[in-house]
Residue, then its C-alpha position, 0 to 999 in steps of 0.5 A: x039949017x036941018x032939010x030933012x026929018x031924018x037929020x033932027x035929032x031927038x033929045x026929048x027922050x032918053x033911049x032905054x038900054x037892052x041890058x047884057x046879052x043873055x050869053x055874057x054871063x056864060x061867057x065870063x064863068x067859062x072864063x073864071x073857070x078856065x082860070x081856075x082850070x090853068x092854076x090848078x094845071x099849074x100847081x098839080x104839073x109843077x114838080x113834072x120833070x124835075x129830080x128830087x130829092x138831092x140824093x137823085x139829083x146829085x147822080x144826074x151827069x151834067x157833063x154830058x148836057x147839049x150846048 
C-alpha cells in the first residue's frame, strides 16, 4: 500500500518532451565535416611517399631495406 504522496505515480498526463538541445546540431555538422575533412585528407595525401612511375621505381635499391 502506497504511505506517502511522493510514491504515487501519475498517469493522467503524458509528460511534454523538451526537444533536442540547442548544440546538437552544431555538434553533428562538425561531425559531418570532419568526415568530409579526413576523405579529403585521405584522397589528397594518398600518392604521399610513393615512387612512380615504374621508371623511378625500378631504381629504388631493395637490397639494402632493414629486417
Amino acid at each position: 500500500m502506497i504511505q506517502d504522496e511522493k510514491e504515487y505515480l501519475d498517469f493522467s498526463r503524458v509528460p511534454q518532451s523538451k526537444g533536442i538541445p540547442s548544440y546538437l546540431p552544431a555538434i553533428a555538422l562538425a561531425g559531418v565535416l570532419a568526415i568530409f575533412v579526413m576523405g579529403g585528407l585521405s584522397a589528397f595525401l594518398s600518392g604521399w611517399g610513393h615512387s612512380w612511375p615504374s621508371t623511378h621505381t625500378l631504381r629504388v635499391d631493395l637490397g639494402n631495406l632493414p629486417k
